[in-house]
C-alpha positions as CSV (number, residue, x, y, z in Angstrom):
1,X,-66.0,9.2,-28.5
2,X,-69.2,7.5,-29.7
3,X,-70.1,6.8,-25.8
4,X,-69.8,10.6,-25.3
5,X,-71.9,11.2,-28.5
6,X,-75.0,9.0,-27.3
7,X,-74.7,10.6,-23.8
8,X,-75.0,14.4,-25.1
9,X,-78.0,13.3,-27.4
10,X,-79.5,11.3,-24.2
11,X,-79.1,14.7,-22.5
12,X,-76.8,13.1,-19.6
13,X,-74.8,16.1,-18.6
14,X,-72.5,13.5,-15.4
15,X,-71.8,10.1,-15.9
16,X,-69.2,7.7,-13.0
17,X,-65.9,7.1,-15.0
18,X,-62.7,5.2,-13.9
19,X,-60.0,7.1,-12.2
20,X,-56.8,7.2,-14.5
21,X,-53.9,5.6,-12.9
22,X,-51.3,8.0,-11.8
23,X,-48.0,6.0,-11.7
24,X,-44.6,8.5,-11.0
25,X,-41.3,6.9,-12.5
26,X,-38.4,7.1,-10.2
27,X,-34.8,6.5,-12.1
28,X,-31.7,5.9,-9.9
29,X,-27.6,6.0,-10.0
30,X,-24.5,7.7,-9.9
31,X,-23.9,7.6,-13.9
32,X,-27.2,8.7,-15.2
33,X,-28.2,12.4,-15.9
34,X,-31.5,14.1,-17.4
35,X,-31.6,13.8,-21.5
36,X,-29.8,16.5,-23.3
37,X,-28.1,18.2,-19.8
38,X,-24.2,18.7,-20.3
39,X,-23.0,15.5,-19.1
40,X,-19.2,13.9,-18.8
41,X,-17.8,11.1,-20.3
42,X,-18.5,8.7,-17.3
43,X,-22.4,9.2,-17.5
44,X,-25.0,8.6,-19.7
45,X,-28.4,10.0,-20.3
46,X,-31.5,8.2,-18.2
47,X,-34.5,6.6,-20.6
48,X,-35.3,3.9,-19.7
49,X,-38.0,5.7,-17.8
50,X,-39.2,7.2,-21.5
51,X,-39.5,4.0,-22.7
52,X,-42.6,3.0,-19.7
53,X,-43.7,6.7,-19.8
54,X,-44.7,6.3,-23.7
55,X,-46.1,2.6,-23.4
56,X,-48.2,3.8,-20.4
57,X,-49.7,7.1,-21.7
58,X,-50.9,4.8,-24.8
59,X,-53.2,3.4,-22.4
60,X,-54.2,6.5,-20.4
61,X,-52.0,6.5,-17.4
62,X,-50.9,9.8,-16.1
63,X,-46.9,9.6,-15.6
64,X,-44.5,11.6,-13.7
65,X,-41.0,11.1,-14.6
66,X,-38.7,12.9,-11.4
67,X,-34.9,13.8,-11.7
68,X,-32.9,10.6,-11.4
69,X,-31.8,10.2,-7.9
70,X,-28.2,9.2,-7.1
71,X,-27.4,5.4,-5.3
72,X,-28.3,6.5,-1.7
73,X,-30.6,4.7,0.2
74,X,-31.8,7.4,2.3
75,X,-33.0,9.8,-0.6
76,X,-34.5,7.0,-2.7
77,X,-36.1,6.0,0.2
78,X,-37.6,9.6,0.7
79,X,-38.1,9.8,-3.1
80,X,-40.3,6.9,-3.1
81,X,-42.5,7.4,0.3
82,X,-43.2,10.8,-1.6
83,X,-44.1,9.5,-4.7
84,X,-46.3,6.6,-2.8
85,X,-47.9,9.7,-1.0
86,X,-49.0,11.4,-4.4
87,X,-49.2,8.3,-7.0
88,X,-51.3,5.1,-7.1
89,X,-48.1,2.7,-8.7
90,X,-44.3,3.5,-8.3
91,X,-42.0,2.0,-10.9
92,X,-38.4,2.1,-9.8
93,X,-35.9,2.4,-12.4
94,X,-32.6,0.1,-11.9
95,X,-31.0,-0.4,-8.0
96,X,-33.0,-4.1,-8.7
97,X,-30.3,-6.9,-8.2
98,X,-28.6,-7.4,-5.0
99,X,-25.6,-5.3,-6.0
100,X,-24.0,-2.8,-3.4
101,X,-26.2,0.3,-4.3
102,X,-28.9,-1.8,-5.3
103,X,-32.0,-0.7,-2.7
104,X,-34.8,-1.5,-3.4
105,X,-35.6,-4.6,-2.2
106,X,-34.5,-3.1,1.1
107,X,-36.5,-0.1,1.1
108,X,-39.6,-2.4,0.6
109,X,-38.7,-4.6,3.3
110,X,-38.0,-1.6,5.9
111,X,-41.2,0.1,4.6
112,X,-43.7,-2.0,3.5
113,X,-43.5,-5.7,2.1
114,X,-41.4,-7.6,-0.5
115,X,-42.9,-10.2,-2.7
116,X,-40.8,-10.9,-5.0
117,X,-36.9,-10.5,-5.5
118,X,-35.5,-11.7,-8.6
119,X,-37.1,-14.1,-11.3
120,X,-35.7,-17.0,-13.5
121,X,-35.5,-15.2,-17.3
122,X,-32.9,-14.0,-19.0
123,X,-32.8,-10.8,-19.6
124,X,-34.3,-9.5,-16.7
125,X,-33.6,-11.5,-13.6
126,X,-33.1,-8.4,-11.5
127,X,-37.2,-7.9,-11.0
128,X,-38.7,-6.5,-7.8
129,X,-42.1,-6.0,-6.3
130,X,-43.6,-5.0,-3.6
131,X,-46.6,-2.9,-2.0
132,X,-46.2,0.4,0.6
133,X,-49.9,1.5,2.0
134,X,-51.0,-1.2,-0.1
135,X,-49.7,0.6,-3.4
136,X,-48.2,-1.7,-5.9
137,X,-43.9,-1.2,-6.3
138,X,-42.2,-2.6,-9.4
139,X,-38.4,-1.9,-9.3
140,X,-37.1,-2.5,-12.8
141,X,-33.2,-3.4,-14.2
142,X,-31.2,-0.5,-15.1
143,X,-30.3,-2.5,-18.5
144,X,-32.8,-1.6,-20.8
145,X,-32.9,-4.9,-22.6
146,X,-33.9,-6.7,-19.4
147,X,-36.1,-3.9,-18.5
148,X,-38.5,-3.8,-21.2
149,X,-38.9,-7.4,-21.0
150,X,-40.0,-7.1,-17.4
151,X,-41.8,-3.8,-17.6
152,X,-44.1,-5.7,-20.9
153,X,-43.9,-8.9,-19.2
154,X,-45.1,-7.6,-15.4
155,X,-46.4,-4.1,-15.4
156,X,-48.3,-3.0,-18.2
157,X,-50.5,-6.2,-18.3
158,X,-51.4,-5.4,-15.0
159,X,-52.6,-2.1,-16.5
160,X,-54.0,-3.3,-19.6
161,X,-56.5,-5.6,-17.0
162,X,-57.0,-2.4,-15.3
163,X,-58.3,-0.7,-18.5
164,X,-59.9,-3.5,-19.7
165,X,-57.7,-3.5,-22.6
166,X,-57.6,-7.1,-24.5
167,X,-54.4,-6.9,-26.4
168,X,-53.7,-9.4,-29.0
169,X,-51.2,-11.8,-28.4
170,X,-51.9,-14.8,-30.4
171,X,-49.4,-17.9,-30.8
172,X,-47.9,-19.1,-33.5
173,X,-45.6,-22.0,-34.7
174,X,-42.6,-20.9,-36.3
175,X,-39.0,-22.7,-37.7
176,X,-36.2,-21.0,-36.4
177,X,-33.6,-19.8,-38.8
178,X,-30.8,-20.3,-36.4
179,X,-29.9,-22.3,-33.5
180,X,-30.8,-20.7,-30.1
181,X,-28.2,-21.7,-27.4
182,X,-30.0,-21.5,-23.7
183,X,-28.8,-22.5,-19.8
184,X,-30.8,-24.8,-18.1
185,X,-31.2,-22.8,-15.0
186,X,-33.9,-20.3,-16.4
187,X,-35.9,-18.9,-19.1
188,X,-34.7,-17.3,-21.9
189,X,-36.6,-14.5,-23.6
190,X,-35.6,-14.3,-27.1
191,X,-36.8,-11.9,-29.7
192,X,-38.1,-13.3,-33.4
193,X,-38.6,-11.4,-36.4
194,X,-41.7,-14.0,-38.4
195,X,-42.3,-14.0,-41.5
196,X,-44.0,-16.1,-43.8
197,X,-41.8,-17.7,-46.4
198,X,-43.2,-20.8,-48.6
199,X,-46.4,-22.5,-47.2
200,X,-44.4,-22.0,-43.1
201,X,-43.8,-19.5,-40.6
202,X,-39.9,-19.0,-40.7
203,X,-38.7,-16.6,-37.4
204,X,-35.1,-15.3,-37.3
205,X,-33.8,-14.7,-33.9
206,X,-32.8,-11.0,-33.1
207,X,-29.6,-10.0,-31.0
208,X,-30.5,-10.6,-27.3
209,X,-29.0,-9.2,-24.1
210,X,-29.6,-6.9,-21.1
211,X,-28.5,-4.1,-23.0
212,X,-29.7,-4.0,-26.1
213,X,-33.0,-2.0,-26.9
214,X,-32.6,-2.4,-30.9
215,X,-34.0,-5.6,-31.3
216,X,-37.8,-4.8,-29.8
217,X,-38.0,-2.0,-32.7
218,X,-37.4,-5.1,-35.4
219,X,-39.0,-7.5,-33.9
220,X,-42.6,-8.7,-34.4
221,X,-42.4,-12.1,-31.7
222,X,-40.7,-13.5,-29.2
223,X,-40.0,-17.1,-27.8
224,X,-39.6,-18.7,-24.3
225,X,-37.1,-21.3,-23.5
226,X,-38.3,-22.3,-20.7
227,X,-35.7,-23.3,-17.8
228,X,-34.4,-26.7,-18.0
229,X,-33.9,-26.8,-21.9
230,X,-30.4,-26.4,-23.3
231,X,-30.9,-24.6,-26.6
232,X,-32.8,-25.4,-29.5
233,X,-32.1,-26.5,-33.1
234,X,-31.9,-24.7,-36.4
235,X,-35.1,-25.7,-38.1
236,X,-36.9,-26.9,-35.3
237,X,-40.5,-25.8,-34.9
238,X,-41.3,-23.9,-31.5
239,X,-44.5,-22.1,-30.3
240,X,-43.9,-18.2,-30.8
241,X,-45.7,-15.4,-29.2
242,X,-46.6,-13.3,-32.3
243,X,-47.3,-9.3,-31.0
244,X,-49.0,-7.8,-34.5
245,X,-52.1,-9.1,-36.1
246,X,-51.5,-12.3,-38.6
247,X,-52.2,-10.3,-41.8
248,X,-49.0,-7.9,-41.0
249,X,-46.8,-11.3,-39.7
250,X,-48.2,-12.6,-43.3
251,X,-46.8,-9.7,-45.1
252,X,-43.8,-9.2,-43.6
253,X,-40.3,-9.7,-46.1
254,X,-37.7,-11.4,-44.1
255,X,-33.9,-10.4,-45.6
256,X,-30.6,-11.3,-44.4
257,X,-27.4,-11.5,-45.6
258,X,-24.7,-7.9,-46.4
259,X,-26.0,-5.2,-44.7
260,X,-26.2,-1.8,-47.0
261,X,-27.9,1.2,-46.7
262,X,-30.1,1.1,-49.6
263,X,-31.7,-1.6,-47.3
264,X,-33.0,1.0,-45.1
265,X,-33.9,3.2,-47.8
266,X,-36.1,0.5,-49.2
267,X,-37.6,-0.7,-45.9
268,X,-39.3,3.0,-45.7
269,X,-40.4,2.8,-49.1
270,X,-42.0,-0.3,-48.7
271,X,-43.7,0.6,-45.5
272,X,-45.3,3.3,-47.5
273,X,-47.6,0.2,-48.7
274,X,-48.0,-1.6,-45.2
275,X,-45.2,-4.2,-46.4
276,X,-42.8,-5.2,-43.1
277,X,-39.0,-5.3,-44.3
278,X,-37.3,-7.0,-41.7
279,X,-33.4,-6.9,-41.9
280,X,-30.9,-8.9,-40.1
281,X,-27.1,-8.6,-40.7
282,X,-25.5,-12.1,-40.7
283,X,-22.9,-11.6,-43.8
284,X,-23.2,-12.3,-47.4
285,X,-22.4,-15.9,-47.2
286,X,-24.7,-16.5,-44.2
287,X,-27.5,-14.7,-46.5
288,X,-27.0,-17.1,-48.7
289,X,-27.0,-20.4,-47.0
290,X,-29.9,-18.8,-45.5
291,X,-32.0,-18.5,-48.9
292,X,-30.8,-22.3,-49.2
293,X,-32.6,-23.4,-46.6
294,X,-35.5,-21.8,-47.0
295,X,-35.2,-19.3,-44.1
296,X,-35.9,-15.8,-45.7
297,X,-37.7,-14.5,-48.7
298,X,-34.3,-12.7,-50.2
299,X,-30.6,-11.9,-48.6
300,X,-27.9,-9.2,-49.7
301,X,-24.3,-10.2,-50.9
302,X,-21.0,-8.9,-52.5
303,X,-18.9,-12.3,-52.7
304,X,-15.8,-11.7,-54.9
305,X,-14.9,-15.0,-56.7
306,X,-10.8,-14.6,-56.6
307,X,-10.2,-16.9,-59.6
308,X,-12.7,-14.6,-61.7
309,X,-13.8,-11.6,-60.1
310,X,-16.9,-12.0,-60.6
311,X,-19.5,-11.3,-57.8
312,X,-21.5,-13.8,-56.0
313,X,-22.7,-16.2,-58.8
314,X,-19.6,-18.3,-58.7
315,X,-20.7,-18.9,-55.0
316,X,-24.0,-19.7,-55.8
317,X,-23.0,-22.8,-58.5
318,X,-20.6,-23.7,-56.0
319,X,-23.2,-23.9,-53.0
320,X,-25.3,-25.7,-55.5
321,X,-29.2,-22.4,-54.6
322,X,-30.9,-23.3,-57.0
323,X,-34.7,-21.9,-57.3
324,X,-33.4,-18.3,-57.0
325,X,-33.0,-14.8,-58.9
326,X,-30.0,-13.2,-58.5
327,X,-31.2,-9.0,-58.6
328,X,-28.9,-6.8,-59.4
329,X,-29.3,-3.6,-56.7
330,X,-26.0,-1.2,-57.1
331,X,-22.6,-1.1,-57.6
332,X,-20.8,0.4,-54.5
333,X,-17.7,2.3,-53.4
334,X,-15.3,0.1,-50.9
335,X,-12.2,1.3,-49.0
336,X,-10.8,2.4,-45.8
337,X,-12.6,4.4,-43.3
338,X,-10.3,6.9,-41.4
339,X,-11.1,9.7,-39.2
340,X,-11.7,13.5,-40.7
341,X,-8.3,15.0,-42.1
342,X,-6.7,10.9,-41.5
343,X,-4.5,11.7,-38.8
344,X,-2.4,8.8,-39.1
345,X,-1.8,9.4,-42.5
346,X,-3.0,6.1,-44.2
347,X,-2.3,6.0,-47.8
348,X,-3.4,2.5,-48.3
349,X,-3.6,-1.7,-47.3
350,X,0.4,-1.5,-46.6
351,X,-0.5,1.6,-44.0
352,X,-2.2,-0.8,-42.2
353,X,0.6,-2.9,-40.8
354,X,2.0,-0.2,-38.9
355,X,2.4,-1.0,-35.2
356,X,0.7,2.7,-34.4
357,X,-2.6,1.8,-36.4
358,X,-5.4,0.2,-34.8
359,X,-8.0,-2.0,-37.4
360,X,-11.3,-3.1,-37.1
361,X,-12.4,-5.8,-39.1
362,X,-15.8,-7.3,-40.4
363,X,-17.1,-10.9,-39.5
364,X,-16.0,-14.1,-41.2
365,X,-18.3,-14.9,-44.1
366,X,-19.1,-11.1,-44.8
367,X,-18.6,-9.9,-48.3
368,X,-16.0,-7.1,-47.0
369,X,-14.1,-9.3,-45.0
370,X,-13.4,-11.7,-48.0
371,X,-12.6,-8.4,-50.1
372,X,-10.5,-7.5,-47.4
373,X,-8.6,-10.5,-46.7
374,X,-8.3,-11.0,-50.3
375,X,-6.3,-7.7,-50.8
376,X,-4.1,-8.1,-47.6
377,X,-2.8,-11.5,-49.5
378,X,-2.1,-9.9,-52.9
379,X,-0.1,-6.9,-50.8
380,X,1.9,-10.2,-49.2
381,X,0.3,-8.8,-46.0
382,X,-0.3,-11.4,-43.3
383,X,-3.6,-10.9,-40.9
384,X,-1.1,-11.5,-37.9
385,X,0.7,-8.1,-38.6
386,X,-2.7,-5.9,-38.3
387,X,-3.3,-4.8,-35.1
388,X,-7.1,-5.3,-34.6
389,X,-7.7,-8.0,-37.5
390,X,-9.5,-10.1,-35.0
391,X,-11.7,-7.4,-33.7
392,X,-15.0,-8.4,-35.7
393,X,-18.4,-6.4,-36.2
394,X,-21.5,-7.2,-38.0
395,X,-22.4,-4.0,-40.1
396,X,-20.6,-1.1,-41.9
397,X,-22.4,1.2,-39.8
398,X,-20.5,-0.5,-36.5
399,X,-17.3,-0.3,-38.3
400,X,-18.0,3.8,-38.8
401,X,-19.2,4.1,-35.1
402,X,-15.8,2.3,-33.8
403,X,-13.8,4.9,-35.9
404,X,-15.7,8.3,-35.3
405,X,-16.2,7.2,-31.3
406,X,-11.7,6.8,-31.6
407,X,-12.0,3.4,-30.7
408,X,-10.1,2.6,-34.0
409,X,-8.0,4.3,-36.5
410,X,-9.8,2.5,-39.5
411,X,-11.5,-0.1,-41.3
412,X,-12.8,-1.5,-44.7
413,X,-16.3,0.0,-45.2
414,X,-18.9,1.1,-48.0
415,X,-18.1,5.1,-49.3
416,X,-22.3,6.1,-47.8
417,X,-21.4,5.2,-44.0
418,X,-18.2,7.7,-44.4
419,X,-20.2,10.3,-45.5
420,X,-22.7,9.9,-43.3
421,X,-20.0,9.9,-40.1
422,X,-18.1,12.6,-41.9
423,X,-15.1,10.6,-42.2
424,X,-12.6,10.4,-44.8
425,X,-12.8,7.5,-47.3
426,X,-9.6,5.9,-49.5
427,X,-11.2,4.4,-52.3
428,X,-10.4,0.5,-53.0
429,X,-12.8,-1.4,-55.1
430,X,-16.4,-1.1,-56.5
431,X,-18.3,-4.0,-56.2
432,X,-21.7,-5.4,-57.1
433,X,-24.2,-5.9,-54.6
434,X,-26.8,-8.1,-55.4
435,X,-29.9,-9.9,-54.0
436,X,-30.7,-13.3,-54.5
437,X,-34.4,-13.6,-54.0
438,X,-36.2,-17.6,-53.9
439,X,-38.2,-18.0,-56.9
440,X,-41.6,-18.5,-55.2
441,X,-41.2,-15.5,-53.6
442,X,-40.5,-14.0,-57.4
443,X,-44.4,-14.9,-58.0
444,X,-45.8,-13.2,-54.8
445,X,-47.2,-9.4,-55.1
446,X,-44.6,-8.2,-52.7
447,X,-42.0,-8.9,-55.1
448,X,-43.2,-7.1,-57.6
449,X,-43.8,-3.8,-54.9
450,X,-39.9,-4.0,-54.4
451,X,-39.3,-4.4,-58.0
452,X,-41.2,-0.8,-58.3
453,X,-39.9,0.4,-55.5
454,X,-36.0,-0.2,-56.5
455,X,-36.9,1.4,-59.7
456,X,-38.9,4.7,-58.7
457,X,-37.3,8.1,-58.5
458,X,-37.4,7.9,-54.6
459,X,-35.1,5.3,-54.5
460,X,-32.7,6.5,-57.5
461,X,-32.9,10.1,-54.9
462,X,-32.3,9.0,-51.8
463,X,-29.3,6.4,-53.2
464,X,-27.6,9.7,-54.8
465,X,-27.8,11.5,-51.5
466,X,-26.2,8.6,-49.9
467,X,-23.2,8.5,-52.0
468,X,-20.8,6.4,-53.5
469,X,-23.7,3.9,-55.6
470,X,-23.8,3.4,-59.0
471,X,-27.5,2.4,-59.7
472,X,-27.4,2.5,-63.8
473,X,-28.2,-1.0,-63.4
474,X,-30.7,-1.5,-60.4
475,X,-33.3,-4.0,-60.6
476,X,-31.4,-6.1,-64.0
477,X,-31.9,-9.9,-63.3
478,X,-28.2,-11.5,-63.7
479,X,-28.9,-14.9,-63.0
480,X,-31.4,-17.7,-62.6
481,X,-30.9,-21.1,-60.7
């Protein structure tokens, strides 16, 4: 704009610009149909291709998305020589790997040249590229996990050198929070959440897979094992690729531990003052041992102490944290999650034996499993007489998604995520959900922007609308260690 501003004042009325890249986007297979068509159970909606289409036109590159073409070779091929014909770059979305339907590679071969077929990372081995009439092809994996890592690994660099775009992508040492388990036979791309916590970089490693797209929205780095390393330590320092400026890596709050919707609730709040709340679930004794070691800023947890019933300090003494705050957040509604009108009729624990009823269950080491296990045993219930005790999931949210989807009749879960899936809800417990924040971090400004943030009318709102809190109490210290 300041270019165009100095030409009008020069009085130059033409000046020789760069082309803008015109790439069409060309998804294939049997199971995928446009977003928001009427679709059956057996397929699912394509976008994947929405996912390059909003990276690209960031950058200036005219996209064309066309209607997904089925798993024939003919009509991709005809597709893509059309395409080729009106675009300058073709990105071809899934038929990568050298499955039956899987063209690609073939097409290039037949019609122009293949250069590369398949690459050494994890996710994304299935990677393809060629050239047709000396226009670049890049056939990308139908999983979307292992095709964003390709697509920002292989294509849009190429178009940020196009552009002349210098995007920042410094390095940065980090201590991993967790140990990373690799195969030796090739790299593994693994997605980090950074934070600074004490004088260090500490980075948590984020669910990884072909399939998963949730992680790149939370994280803010990545790591490559490179091929020929098996795994790497908890603790051990490695050299991240950070993918936002230091001062917002700097910034960032790394929690772990319960997961809870006021989390999320929070995490927006805070972002209204450019402060990062990274979440990972890992369970309330995981958050814990997590604080110990000096891994994350804060964690969530709702340990129920048997002998007393109290929450969570018992396990603190007993873990020997010291240097922390334990901050009282809400009180919260447990019980059993069942679909709308509980066709199975489930009164209560007992119900849950029944040979008809199918459970799901939350990890080992999460606050709700202990509560769980810990009324099963005074009801003289044993775990091997529920049907689904060893299915395991990480959040509350997963637990309502597994019942409202049918693939369970029920499960222990927090009253907000009922609501929310409009699902009925048996009432159990309350319990006290806490965070136990280190001590240093206690000094830092950030601290003090949750403290106001827990305490503002916002947050006392939106925890009301959710349902099932009790936050007469939010933001009391309970405990220091």
């Amino acid at each position: 704009p300041e270019a165009v501003s100095l030409f009008i004042s020069a009085d130059v009325r033409e000046i020789e610009v760069l082309k803008r890249i015109k790439i069409a986007i060309i998804p294939t297979g049997n199971e995928i149909v446009e977003p928001f068509n009427p679709k059956k159970e057996t397929e699912i909606y394509e976008s994947n291709s929405f996912i390059y289409k909003g990276y690209l036109e960031k950058i200036g590159v005219v996209t064309k998305i066309l209607s997904p073409i089925p798993d024939e070779e003919e009509k991709i091929s005809t597709a893509l020589m059309e395409a080729v014909k009106n675009s300058d770059m073709v990105i071809i979305s899934a038929g990568t790997s050298a499955g039956e339907y899987d063209y690609t590679a073939k097409i290039l071969e037949s019609r122009g040249k293949l250069l590369i077929h398949g690459v050494d990372l994890r996710p994304g081995k299935p990677f393809v590229f060629g050239v047709i009439n000396a226009k670049p092809i890049f056939g990308l994996p139908g999983y979307p996990g292992a095709a964003i890592n390709d697509f920002k690994l292989f294509v849009y660099p190429v178009l940020e050198k196009l552009y002349g775009i210098n995007h920042e992508r410094g390095k940065i040492k980090v201590r991993l929070a967790r140990k990373l388990p690799s195969s030796v036979g090739e790299d593994h791309l693994i997605s980090l959440s950074i934070g600074k916590v004490g004088n260090g970089y500490r980075a948590i490693p984020l669910k990884s897979g072909s399939g998963i797209v949730s992680s790149f929205l939370k994280r803010n780095g990545f790591v490559n094992i490179k091929k020929g390393i098996e795994g790497i330590e908890e603790g051990e320092e490695v050299l991240a690729v950070r993918e936002y400026p230091l001062d917002i890596i700097d910034k960032t709050i790394l929690f772990t531990g319960s997961h809870d919707l006021l989390l999320d609730v929070l995490k927006i709040l805070l972002w209204d003052e450019e402060i990062p709340l990274s979440i990972s679930s890992i369970g309330s004794l995981g958050g814990m041992i997590a604080v110990k070691k000096g891994h994350v800023h804060l964690a969530g947890s709702h340990l129920i102490d048997p002998e007393s019933g109290d929450y969570n300090i018992p396990y603190i003494k007993k873990l020997d944290i010291k240097d922390i705050v334990v901050l009282h957040l809400a009180k919260r509604e447990q019980g059993i999650m069942v679909p709308k009108n509980n066709p199975k009729n489930i009164k209560d624990i007992k119900d849950l034996s029944r040979k008809d009823i199918r459970f799901i269950n939350r990890q080992k080491g999460s606050g709700t499993r202990m509560l769980f296990d810990l009324l099963i045993e005074k009801e003289g219930l044993s775990p091997e007489k529920i049907r689904g005790y060893d299915r395991e999931v990480i959040t509350h949210t997963e637990v309502g998604l597994q019942i409202k989807n049918g693939h369970a009749d029920c499960g222990l879960g927090i009253y907000s995520v009922a609501k929310i899936f409009n699902l009925d809800f048996i009432p159990l417990a309350h319990e006290e959900y806490d965070l136990i924040v280190r001590k240093d971090f206690v000094q830092n400004k950030r601290f003090d922007v949750l403290m106001k943030k827990i305490q503002c009318e916002e947050f006392k709102t939106r925890s009301l609308e959710l349902g099932g809190y009790d936050i007469s109490k939010t933001g009391i210290i309970k405990y220091e260690g």
